[in-house]
N, C-alpha and C positions, 0 to 999 in steps of 0.2 A: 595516460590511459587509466580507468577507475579498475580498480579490481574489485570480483567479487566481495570481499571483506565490507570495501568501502559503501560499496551499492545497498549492501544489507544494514551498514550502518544510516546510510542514509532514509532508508523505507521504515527502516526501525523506531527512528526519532520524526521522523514523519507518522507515524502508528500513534508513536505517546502524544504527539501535539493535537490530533486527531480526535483523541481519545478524550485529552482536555477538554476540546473543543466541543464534543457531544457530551460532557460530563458539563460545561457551564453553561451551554444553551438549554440542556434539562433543567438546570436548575435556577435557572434566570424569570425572576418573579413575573417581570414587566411584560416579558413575549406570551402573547394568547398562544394555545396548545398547536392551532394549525401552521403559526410561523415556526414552534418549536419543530413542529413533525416535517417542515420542509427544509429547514437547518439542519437536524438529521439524516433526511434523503441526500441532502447533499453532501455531508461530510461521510455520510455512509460511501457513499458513490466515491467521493475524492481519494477513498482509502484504496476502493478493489480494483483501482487503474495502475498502480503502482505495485502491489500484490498482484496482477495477473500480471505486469510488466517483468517483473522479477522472476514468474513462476515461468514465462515464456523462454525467458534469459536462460535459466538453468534449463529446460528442457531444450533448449538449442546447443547449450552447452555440453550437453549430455551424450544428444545424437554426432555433436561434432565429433567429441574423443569416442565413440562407439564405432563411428565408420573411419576415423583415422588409425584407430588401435587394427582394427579388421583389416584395414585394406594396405596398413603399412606394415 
């Protein structure tokens, strides 16, 4: 089973590769502006799947110990 620790390691190094990856498509001579601007949309997008995955994680994780703390 991954623990939290690991999951965030894993979103986190997913974030920097990410980050590269819209840091070399900006800066890639050859790409006309609208492939750069749809390389963008979509590493933007590839980011906030895994960022909402993890935000959903811990608010589930949240409510779990809320209502086992309360009701145990």
């Amino acid at each position: 089973m991954v623990g939290p620790e690991q999951s965030l390691l894993v979103v986190g190094s997913m974030l920097v590769i990410s980050l590269w990856a819209l840091i070399a498509c900006i800066r890639n001579p050859v790409l006309p502006w609208y492939a750069k601007l749809i390389w963008a949309a979509l590493i933007i997008v590839s980011c906030t799947i895994p960022l909402g995955a993890v935000a959903y994680g811990i608010y589930w994780l949240y409510l779990k110990g809320k209502t086992t703390s309360s009701g145990g």
